[in-house]
C-alpha positions in Angstrom: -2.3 -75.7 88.6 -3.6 -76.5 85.2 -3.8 -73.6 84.1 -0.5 -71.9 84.6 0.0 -68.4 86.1 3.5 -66.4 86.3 5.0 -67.3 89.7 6.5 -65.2 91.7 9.9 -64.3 91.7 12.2 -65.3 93.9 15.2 -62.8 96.4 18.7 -64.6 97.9 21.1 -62.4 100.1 24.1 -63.9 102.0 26.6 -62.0 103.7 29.6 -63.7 104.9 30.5 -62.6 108.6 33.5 -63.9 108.8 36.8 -63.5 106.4 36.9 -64.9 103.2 40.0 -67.4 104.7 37.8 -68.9 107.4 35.5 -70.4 104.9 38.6 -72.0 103.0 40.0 -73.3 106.7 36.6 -74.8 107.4 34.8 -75.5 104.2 38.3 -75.9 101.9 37.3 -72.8 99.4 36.9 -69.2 99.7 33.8 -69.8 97.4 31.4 -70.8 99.9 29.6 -67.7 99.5 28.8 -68.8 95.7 28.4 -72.3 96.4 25.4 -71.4 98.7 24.3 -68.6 97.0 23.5 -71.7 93.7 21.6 -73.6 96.0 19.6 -70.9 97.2 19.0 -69.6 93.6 18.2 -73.7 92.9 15.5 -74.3 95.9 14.1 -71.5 94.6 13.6 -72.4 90.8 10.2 -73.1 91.3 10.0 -69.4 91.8 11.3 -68.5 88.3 11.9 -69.9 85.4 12.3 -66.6 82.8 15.5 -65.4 84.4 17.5 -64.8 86.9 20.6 -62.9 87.9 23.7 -62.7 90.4 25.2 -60.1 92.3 28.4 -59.7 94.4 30.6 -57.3 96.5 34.4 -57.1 97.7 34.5 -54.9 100.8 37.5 -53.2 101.3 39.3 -53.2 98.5 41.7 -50.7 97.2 40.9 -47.7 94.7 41.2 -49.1 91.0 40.5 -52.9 92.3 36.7 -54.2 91.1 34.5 -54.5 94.0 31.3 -55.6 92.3 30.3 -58.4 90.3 27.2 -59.0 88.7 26.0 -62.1 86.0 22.3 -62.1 84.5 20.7 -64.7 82.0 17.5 -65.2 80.0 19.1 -68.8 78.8 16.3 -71.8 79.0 18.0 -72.9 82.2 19.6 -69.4 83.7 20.7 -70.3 86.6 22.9 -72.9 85.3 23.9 -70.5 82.6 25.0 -68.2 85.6 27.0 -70.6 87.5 28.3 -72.2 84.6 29.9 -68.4 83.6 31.0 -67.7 86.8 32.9 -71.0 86.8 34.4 -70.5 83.9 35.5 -66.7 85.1 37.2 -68.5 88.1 38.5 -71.5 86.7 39.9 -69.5 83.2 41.9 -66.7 86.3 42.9 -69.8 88.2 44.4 -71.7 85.3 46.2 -68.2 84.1 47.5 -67.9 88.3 48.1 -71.0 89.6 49.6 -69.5 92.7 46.4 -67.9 93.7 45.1 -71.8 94.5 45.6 -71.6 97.8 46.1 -67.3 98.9 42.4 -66.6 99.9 43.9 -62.6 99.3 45.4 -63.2 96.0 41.7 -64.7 95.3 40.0 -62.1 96.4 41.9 -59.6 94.3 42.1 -61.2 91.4 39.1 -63.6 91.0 35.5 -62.0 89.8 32.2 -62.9 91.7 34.2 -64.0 95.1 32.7 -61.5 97.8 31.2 -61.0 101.1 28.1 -59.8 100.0 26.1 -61.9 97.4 22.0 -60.8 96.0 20.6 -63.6 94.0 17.5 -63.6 92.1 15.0 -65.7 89.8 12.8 -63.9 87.8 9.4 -65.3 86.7 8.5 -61.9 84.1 4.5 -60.0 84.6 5.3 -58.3 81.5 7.5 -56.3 79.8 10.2 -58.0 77.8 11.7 -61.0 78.5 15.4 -59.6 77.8 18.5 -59.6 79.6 17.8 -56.2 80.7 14.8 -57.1 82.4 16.1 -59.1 84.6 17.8 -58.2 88.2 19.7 -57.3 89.7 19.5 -53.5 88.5 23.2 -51.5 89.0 22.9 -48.0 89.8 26.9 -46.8 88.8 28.8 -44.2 90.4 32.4 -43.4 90.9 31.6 -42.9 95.1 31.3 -46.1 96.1 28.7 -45.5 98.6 26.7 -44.4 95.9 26.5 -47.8 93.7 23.1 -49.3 94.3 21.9 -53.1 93.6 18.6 -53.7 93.8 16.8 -57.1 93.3 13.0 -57.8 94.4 9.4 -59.9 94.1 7.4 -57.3 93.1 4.1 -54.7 91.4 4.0 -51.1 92.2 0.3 -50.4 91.7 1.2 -46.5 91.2 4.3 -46.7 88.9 3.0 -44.0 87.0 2.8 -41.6 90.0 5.7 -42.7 91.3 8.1 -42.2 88.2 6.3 -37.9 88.2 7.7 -37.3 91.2 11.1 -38.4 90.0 10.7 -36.2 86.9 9.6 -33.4 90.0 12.7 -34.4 91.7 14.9 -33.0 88.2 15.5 -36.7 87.5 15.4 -38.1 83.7 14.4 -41.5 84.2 14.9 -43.7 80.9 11.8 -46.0 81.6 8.6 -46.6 83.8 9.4 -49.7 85.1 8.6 -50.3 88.6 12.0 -51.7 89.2 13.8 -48.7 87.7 11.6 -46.0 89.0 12.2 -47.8 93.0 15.5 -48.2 92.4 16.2 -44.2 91.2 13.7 -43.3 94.1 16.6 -44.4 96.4 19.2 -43.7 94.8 17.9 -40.2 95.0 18.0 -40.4 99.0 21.2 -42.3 99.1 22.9 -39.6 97.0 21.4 -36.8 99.1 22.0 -38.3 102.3 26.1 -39.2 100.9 26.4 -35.9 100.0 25.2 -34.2 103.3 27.3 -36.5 105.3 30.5 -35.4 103.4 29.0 -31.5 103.7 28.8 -32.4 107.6 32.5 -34.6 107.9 34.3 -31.6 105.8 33.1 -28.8 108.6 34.6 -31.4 110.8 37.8 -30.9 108.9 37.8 -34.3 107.3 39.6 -34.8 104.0 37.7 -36.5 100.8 39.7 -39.6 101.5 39.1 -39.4 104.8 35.0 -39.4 104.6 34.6 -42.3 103.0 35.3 -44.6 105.8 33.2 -42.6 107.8 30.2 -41.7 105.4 29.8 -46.0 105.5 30.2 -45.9 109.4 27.3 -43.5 109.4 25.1 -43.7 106.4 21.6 -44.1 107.5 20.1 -46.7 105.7 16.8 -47.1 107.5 16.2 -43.0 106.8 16.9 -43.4 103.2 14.2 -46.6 102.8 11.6 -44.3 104.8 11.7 -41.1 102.6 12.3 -43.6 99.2 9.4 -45.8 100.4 7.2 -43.1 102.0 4.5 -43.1 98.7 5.0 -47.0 97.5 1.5 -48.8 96.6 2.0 -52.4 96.4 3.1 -55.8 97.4 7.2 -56.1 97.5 9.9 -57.9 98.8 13.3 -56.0 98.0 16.8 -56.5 98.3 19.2 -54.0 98.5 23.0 -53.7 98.1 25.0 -50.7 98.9 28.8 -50.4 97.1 31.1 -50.1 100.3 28.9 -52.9 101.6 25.9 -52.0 103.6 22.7 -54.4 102.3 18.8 -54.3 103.5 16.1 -56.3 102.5 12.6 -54.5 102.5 8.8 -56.1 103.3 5.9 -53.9 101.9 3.5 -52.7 105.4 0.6 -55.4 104.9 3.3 -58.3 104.1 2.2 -59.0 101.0 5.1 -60.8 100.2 6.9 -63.3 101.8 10.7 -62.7 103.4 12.9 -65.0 105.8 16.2 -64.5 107.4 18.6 -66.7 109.5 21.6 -65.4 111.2 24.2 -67.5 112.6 28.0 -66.3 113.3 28.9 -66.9 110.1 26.3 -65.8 108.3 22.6 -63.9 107.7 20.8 -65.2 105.3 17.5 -63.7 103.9 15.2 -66.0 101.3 11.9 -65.4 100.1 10.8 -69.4 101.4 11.9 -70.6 105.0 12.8 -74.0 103.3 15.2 -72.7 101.2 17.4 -71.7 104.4 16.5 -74.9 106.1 17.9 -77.2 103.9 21.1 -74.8 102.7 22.6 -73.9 105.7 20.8 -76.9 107.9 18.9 -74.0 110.2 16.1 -75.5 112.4 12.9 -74.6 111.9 12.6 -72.0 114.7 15.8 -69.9 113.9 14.2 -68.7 110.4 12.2 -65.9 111.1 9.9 -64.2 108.7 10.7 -60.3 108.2 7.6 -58.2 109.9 5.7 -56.3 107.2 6.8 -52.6 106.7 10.2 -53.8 108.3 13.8 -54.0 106.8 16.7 -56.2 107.7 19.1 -53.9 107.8 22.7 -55.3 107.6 25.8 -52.6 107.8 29.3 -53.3 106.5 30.5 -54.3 109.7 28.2 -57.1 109.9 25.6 -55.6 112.7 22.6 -56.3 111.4 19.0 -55.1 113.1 15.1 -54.7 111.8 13.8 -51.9 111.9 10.7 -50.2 111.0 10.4 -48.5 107.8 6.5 -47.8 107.0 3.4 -48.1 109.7 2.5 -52.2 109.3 -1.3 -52.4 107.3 -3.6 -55.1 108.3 -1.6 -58.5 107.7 -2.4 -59.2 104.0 0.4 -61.9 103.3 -0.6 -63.7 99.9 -2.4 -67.0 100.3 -1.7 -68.0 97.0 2.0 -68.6 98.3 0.3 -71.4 100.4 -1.9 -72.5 97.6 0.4 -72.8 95.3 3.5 -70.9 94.6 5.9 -71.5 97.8 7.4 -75.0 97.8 5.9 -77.5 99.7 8.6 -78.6 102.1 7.5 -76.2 104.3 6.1 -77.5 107.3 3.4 -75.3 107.9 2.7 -74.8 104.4 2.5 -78.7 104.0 -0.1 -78.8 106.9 -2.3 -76.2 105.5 -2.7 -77.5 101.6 -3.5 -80.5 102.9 -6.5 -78.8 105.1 -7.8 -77.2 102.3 -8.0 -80.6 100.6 -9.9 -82.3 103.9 -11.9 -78.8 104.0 -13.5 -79.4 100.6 -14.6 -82.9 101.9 -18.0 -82.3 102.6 -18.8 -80.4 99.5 -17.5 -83.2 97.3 -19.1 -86.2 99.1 -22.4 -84.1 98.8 -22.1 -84.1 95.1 -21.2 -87.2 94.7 -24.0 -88.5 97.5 -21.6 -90.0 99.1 -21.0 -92.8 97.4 -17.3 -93.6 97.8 -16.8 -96.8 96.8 -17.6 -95.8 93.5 -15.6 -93.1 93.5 -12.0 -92.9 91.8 -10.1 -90.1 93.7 -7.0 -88.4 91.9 -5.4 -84.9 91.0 -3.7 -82.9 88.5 -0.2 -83.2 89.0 1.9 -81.9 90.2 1.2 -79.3 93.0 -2.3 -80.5 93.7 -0.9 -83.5 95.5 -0.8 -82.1 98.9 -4.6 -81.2 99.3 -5.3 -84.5 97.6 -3.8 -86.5 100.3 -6.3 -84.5 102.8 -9.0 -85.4 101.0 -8.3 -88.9 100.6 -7.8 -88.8 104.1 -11.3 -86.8 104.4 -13.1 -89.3 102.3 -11.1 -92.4 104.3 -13.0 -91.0 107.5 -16.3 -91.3 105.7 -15.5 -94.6 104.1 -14.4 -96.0 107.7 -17.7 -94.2 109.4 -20.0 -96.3 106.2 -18.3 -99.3 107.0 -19.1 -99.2 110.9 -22.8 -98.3 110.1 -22.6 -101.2 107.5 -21.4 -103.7 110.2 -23.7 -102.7 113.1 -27.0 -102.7 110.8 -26.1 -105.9 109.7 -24.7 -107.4 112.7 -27.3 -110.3 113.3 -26.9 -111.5 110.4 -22.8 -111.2 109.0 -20.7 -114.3 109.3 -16.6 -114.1 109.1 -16.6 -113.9 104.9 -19.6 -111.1 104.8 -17.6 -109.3 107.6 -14.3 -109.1 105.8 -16.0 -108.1 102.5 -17.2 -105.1 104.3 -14.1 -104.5 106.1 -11.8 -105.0 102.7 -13.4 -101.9 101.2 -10.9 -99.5 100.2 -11.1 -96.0 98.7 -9.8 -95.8 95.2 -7.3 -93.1 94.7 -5.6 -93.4 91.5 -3.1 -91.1 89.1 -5.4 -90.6 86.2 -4.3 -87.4 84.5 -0.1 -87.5 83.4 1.1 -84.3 81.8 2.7 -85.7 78.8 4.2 -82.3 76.9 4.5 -78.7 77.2 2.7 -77.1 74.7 4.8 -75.5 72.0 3.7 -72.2 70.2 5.4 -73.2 66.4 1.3 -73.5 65.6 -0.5 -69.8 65.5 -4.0 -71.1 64.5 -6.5 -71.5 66.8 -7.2 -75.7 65.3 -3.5 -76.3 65.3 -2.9 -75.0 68.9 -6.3 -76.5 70.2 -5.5 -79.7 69.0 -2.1 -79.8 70.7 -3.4 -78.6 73.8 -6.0 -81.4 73.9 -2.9 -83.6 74.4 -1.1 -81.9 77.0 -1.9 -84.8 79.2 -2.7 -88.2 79.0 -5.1 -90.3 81.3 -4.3 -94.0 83.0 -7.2 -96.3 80.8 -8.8 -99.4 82.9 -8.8 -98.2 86.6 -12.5 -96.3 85.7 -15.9 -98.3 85.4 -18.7 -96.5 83.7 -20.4 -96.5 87.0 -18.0 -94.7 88.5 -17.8 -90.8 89.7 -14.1 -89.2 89.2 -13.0 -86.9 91.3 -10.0 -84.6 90.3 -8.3 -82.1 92.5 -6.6 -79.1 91.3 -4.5 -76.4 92.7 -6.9 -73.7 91.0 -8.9 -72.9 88.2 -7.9 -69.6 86.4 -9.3 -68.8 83.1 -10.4 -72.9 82.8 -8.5 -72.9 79.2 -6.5 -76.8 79.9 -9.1 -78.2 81.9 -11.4 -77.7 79.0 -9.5 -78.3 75.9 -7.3 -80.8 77.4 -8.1 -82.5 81.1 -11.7 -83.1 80.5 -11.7 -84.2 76.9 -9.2 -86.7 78.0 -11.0 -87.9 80.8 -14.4 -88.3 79.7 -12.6 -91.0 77.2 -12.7 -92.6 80.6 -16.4 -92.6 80.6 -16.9 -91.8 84.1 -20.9 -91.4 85.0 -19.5 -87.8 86.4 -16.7 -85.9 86.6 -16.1 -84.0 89.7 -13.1 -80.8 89.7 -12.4 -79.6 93.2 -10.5 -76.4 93.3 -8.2 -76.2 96.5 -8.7 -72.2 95.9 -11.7 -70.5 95.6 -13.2 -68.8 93.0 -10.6 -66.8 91.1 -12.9 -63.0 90.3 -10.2 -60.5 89.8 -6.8 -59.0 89.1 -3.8 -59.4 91.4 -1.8 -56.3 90.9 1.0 -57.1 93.8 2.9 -60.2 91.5 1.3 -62.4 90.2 0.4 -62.4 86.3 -3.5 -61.5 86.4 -4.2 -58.7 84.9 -7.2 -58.8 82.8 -10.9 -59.5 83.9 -12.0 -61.8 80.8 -9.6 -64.1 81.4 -11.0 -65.6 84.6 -13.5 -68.7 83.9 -15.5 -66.9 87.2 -15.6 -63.9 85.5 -17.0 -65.4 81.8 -19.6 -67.2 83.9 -21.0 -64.0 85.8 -21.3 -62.3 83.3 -22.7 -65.0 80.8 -25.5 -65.1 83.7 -26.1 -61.8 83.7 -26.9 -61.6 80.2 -29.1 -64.7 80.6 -31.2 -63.2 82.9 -31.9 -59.9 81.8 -29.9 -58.0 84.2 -26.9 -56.8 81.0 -27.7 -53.2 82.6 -25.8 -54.2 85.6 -22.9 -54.8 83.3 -23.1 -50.9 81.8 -24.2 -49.5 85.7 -20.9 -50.8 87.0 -18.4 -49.5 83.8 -19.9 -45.6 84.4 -19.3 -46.1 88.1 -15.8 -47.6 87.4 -15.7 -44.6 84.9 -16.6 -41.8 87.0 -14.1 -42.8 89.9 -11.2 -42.2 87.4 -10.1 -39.0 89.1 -10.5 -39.7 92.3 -7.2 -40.1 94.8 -6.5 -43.8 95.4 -8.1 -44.1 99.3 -11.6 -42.5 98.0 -11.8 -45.5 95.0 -14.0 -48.0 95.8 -14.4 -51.6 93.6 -17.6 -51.5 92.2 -16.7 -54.6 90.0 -17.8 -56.5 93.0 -21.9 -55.5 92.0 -20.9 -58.2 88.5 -21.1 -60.8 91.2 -23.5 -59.8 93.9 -26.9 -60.9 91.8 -25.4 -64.8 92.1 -24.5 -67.3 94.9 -20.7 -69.1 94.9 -22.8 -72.7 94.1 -24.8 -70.7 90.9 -22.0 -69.6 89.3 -19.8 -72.7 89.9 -22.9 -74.5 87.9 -22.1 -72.0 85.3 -18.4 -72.6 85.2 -19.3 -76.3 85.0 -21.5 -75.4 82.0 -18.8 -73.4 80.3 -16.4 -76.7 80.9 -18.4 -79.4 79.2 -17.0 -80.4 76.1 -19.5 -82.8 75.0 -23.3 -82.6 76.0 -23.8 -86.5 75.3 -20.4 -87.2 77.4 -20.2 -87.4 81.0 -21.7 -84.5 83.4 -19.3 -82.1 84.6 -19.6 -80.5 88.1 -17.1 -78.0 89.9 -16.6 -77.3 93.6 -14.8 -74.3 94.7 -13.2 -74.2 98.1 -15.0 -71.5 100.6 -13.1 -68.4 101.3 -13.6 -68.5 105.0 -12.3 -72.7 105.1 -9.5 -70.7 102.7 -8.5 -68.7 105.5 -9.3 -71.7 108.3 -6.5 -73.7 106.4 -4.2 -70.5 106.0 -4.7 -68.6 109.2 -1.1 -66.3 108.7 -1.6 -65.7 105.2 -5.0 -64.1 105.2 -4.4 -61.8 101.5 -7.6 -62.9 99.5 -8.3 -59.7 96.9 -8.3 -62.6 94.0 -11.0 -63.9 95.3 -13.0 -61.4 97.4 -11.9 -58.1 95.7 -10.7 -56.8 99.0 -7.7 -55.3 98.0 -5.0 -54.4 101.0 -3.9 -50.8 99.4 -5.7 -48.2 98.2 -4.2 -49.1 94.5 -5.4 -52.4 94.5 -9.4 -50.4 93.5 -7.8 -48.3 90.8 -6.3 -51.2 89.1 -9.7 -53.6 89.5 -12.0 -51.2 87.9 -9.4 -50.0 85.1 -9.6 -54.1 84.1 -13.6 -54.0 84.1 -13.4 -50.5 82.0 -10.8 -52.4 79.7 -12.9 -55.2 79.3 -15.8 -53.3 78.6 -14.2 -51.1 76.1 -12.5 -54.1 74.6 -9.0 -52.6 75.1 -6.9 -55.2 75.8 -3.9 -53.4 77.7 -2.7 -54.4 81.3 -4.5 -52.6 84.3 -1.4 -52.2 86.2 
């Protein structure tokens, strides 16, 4: 993606099924756990790259013996930073007790961060500060062990502000409106009250203090607490969840917004937000990674039963497409498959615009996550060559001899890498000349491979707000002097806010957005603009499932093709330079390439929860008022 957009963050549970001294027998060191719990953190970078933190848990250890371990970092590489404290925890204890080397018990006692139970997480930050406190997971402390709480997650609570009144109803004091927080105390309020009733319930039964706490984990019910906590949530999440004395769950929000996986073997179950990640860490075949159903938990007690369950009534399936478009890693099988669809999808729109002239044509893409859907395009565009050469042959069949023949058949598509991203920009420059300038030289082009004749075609992942493509990617290509420069977005046209994860929050910022309303005003229809803020306006009292998103009417007057023209207008860099055209890819070939990920509210403004309208027309009123706050 050229323009880049916060990824999503990233969730890693393990629990270890077996004891501690079965992994050092098989695997030669109690520290499996960690081991695998760095790799998972590691195939999930791409997930996160602002933060990420570490969690672990003992299970039965003795009264005045740590049981929970947690690491967190904001450093410029923070899962190394992690790992590299641990390490030096474990290696400082070991070199203090030698004899713990080889007593697995002695390790367990003595050593931090070894555990059963291990949360991992990468953050990639929507807002808020980009400290150590913001990062998961988030401790709940209490002196009952059952009532410790870890929570880790990937995700946006649409009604944060709703949801942290009814914790000040509940006689809480919360000490911020973070969504994180205020989901993590909206548990912890159920976990309390369902600890507390179990020990009011064991005492009639003429149990001792002591003697409940065994039982209070036997019977603690876990999927009861996420159905009260969960009952008023509005958004897209994927959480994690550890309990003190051991008990875990990992949550999926009802129209499976985000993405969850889990693996169990007998010695382990294993939950990832990306199949491949479990694949490749604990070699699981393809078919044993099973994606959590939306509005269901994993639910895995201290004795290592684990079942799914039901928590909220499933939505329509909403799962985020993006995840295929862009964010999930690409070693996914099925995720491999489909970006290159949406590359051979776009085909037909591209050889129309470049009437069909492939041989000269120079084919490439932005790196690096375009690649994919360029390779099914090339392949596209290699069908078309192959069908021009047959037609060539047979017209000209009377008259070809053997060297005429093999000049036809010698024709080859021309795919090159033109655009190389050289540096990331740095921010040391504030004004607007400095910064553009740099920009402009985020990547560098291959010279010599593009006649002047030519038409170059350039694939991207997306195109956001249009800012690199502009003051970088085109500038440098039309040095190439290309008769025409073609950009295919794999995605369609980006028109409004996400509000489940990923970092879009404001209206202006989209190039889709600019260029409706740029056409608006060039055609005399500006009172569309004002029509649609008192609508917006008026709606701001209504309950969530009456809102309806009226920023849709911004787009309405215009076809997909008129205001591609006008993002193509608002890309040109130089009138006298080569002509710029843009080709979006078609929502309904979107969801033709993606079947099982059908979530499109970026591009269609059909949001999956009621929220999802509240948040969309807040960003229009915003932008209309000029207030440049977050929607969400």
């Amino acid at each position: 993606m050229s323009d880049a957009i916060k990824h999503e963050c990233g969730i890693s549970v393990i629990r270890l099924l077996k004891p501690l001294e079965y992994y050092k027998e098989k695997y030669g060191s109690a520290f499996y756990g960690v081991n695998k719990m760095y790799l998972m953190m590691e195939k999930q970078h791409n997930r996160g790259q602002d933060g990420a933190g570490f969690a672990s848990i003992k299970l039965d250890t003795a009264p005045g013996e740590r049981y929970i371990s947690r690491q967190r970092s904001v450093a410029q590489q923070p899962i190394q930073d992690i790992f590299d404290q641990i390490n030096a925890r474990i290696n400082e204890t070991l070199a203090e007790h030698p004899e713990y080397a080889d007593d697995v018990a002695m390790q367990k006692k003595h050593v931090p961060y070894i555990g059963e139970l291990l949360l991992g997480h990468v953050r990639y930050g929507t807002f808020g500060k980009n400290s150590v406190e913001s990062v998961h997971p988030f401790l709940r402390q209490n002196n009952w062990m059952h009532r410790n709480l870890i929570v880790a997650g990937n995700f946006n609570m649409t009604n944060v502000y709703q949801l942290f009144d009814k914790l000040v109803e509940l006689g809480q004091h919360p000490k911020e409106k973070a969504d994180t927080i205020t989901v993590m105390e909206k548990i912890g309020h159920f976990l309390d009250d369902a600890v507390a009733k179990l020990y009011k319930k064991l005492k009639k039964e003429g149990y001792t203090k002591q003697e409940a706490s065994p039982l209070i984990a036997e019977r603690l019910n876990v999927k009861k607490i996420l159905k009260k906590a969960a009952k008023d949530w509005d958004g897209g999440y994927a959480m994690a969840g550890l309990l003190g004395h051991g008990d875990a769950f990992v949550l999926r929000d009802p129209a499976g917004i985000r993405p969850v996986y889990h693996y169990r073997d007998d010695e382990v179950v294993v939950v990832a937000s990306e199949r491949p990640v479990i694949q490749t860490v604990f070699n699981a075949p393809f078919e044993s990674v099973q994606e959590l159903d939306p509005g269901h938990a994993l639910i895995i007690k201290k004795s290592g039963e684990s079942a799914i369950r039901q928590i909220q009534k499933p939505l329509e399936r909403k799962a985020c497409s993006f995840e295929r478009i862009y964010f999930s890693r690409g070693s996914d099988a099925e995720i491999y498959q489909e970006r290159k669809e949406l590359g051979r999808l776009l085909m037909p729109e591209v050889l129309k615009e470049i009437d069909h002239d492939t041989q000269n044509t120079v084919f490439s893409f932005i790196p690096n996550t375009a690649e994919t859907s360029f390779y099914g395009m090339v392949e596209a565009a290699q069908v078309e060559l192959d069908e021009q050469k047959t037609a060539e042959i047979l017209a000209n069949r009377d008259n070809l001899d053997k060297s005429g023949l093999q000049k036809i058949l010698n024709l080859k598509l021309r795919t090159e890498k033109i655009a190389i991203k050289d540096v990331k920009l740095r921010t040391f420059i504030t004004e607007d000349s400095g910064r553009d300038d740099l920009v402009a030289h985020v990547y560098d082009v291959t010279y010599g491979v593009v006649k002047p004749t030519d038409n170059l075609v350039i694939i991207d992942d997306s195109i956001v707000r249009g800012t690199t493509l502009k003051k970088s990617i085109i500038k440098m290509l039309s040095r190439l002097n290309p008769k025409k420069i073609v950009v295919v977005s794999s995605a369609p046209q980006i028109r409004y806010p996400d509000c489940y994860g990923i970092d879009m929050a404001r209206l202006q910022d989209f190039i889709a957005f600019r260029a409706a309303i740029d056409l608006l005003k060039e055609n005399g229809k500006e009172n569309i603009i004002e029509e649609v803020y008192k609508k917006c306006s008026a709606q701001v009292a209504y309950k969530d499932k009456d809102v309806k998103n009226y920023v849709k009417e911004i787009y309405d007057p215009y076809t997909d093709e008129e205001i591609s023209a006008k993002i193509a207008q608002l890309l040109q860099t130089d009138k006298e330079g080569p002509a710029v055209s843009v080709i979006y890819q078609k929502v309904d070939n979107l969801h033709k390439a993606c079947p099982k990920n059908l979530g499109d509210w970026y591009f269609t403004g059909n949001y999956p929860t009621p929220g999802g309208n509240r948040v969309v027309n807040r960003a229009f009123m915003n932008f209309y008022e000029g207030n440049q706050d977050r929607a969400y």
